[in-house]
C-alpha positions as CSV (number, residue, x, y, z in Angstrom):
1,X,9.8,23.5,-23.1
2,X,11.9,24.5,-19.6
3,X,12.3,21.7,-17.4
4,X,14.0,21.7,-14.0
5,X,14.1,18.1,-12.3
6,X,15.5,18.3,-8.9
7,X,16.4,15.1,-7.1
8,X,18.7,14.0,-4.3
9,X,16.3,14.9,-1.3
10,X,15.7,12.9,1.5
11,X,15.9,11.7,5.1
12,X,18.9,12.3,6.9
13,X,20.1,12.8,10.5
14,X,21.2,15.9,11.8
15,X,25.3,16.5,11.0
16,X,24.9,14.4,7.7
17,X,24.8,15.2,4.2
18,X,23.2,15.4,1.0
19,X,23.9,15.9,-2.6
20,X,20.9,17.6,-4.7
21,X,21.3,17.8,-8.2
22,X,19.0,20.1,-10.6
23,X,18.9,18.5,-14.1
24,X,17.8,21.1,-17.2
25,X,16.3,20.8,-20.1
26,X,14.9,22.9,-22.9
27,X,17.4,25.9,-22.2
28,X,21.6,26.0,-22.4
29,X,22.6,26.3,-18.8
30,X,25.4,28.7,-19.9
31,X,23.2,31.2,-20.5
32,X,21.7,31.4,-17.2
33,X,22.5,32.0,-13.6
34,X,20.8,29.2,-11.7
35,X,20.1,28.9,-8.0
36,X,18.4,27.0,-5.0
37,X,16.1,28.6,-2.7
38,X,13.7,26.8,-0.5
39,X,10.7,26.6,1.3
40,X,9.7,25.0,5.2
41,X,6.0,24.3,6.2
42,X,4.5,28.3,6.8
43,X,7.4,30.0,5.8
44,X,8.2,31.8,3.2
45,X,10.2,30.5,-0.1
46,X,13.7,31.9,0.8
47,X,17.0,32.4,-1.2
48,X,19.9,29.4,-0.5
49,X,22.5,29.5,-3.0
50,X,23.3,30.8,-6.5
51,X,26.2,30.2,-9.2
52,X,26.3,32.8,-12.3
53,X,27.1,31.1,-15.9
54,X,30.9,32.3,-15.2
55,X,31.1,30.6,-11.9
56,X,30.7,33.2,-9.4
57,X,28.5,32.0,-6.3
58,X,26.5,33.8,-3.5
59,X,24.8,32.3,-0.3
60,X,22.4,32.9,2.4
61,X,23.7,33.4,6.1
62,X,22.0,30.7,7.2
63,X,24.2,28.3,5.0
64,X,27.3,29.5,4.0
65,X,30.2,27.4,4.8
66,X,28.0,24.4,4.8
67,X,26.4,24.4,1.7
68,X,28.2,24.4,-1.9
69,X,26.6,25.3,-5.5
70,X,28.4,24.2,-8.3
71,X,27.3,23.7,-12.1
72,X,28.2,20.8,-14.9
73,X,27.3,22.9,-18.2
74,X,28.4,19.9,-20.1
75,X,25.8,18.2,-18.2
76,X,23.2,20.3,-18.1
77,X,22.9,20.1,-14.3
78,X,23.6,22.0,-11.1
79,X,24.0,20.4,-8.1
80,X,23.8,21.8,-3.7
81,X,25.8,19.8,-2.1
82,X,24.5,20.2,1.8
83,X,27.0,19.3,4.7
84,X,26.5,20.0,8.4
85,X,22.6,19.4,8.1
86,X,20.4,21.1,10.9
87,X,16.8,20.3,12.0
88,X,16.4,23.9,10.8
89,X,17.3,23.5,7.4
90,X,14.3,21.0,6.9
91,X,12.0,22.2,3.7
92,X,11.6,21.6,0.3
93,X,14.3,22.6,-2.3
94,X,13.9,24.4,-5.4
95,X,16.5,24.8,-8.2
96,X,15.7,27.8,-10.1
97,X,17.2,29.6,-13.4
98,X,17.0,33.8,-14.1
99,X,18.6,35.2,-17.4
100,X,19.6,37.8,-15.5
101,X,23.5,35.6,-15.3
102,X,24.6,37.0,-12.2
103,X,24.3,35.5,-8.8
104,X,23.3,38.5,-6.8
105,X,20.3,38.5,-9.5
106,X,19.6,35.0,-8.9
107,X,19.6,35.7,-5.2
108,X,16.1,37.4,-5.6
109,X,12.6,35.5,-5.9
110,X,11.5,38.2,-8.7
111,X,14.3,37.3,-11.3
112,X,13.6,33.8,-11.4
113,X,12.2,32.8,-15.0
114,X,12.6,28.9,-14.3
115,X,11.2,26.7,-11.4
116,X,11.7,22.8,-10.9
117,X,9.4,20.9,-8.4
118,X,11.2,20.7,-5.8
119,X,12.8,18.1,-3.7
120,X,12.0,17.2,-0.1
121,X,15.1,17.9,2.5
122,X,14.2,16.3,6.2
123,X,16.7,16.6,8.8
124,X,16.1,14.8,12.2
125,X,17.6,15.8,15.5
């Protein structure tokens, strides 16, 4: 059985940072391009970041240059960490997995096989 366990959410001020990691199990990360997307009170889920299984990584507008994706296959984890945080970026985070492998199939809501949770990001102004 798939299991995604996100974790690292929180409270935080605005300008601070977070670190949210995404913890599989039941599948070899390796195999599979994994991602973050997220979702704010009645919005939309929408697409954050992704990392293929070779490395390459893709982001949303709305982040890039703030946020960074990165994986540990030896670990078994994937982690966002999330820098210059904005009232705006307030929602809860999913970590996701697609066997499609590459980040620009990650990037889209349809390709993903694998959902965790989610983890609860608040950003105070």
């Amino acid at each position: 059985q798939v299991q995604l366990v996100e974790s690292g959410g929180g409270l935080v001020q605005a300008g601070g940072s977070l670190r949210l990691s995404c913890a599989a199990s039941g599948l070899t990360l390796s195999r599979y391009a994994m991602g973050w997307f997220r979702q704010a009170p009645g919005k939309e889920r929408e697409f954050v970041a992704a990392i293929s299984g070779s490395g390459s990584t893709l982001y949303a507008d709305s982040v890039q240059d703030r946020f960074t994706i990165s994986r540990d296959n030896a670990k078994n984890t994937v982690y966002l960490h999330v820098n210059s945080l904005k009232p705006e970026d307030t929602a809860v985070y999913y970590c996701a997995a697609s066997d499609f492998r590459t980040a620009q199939a990650m990037g889209r809501i349809a390709n993903v096989k694998y959902w965790g949770q989610g983890t609860q990001v608040t950003v105070s102004s």
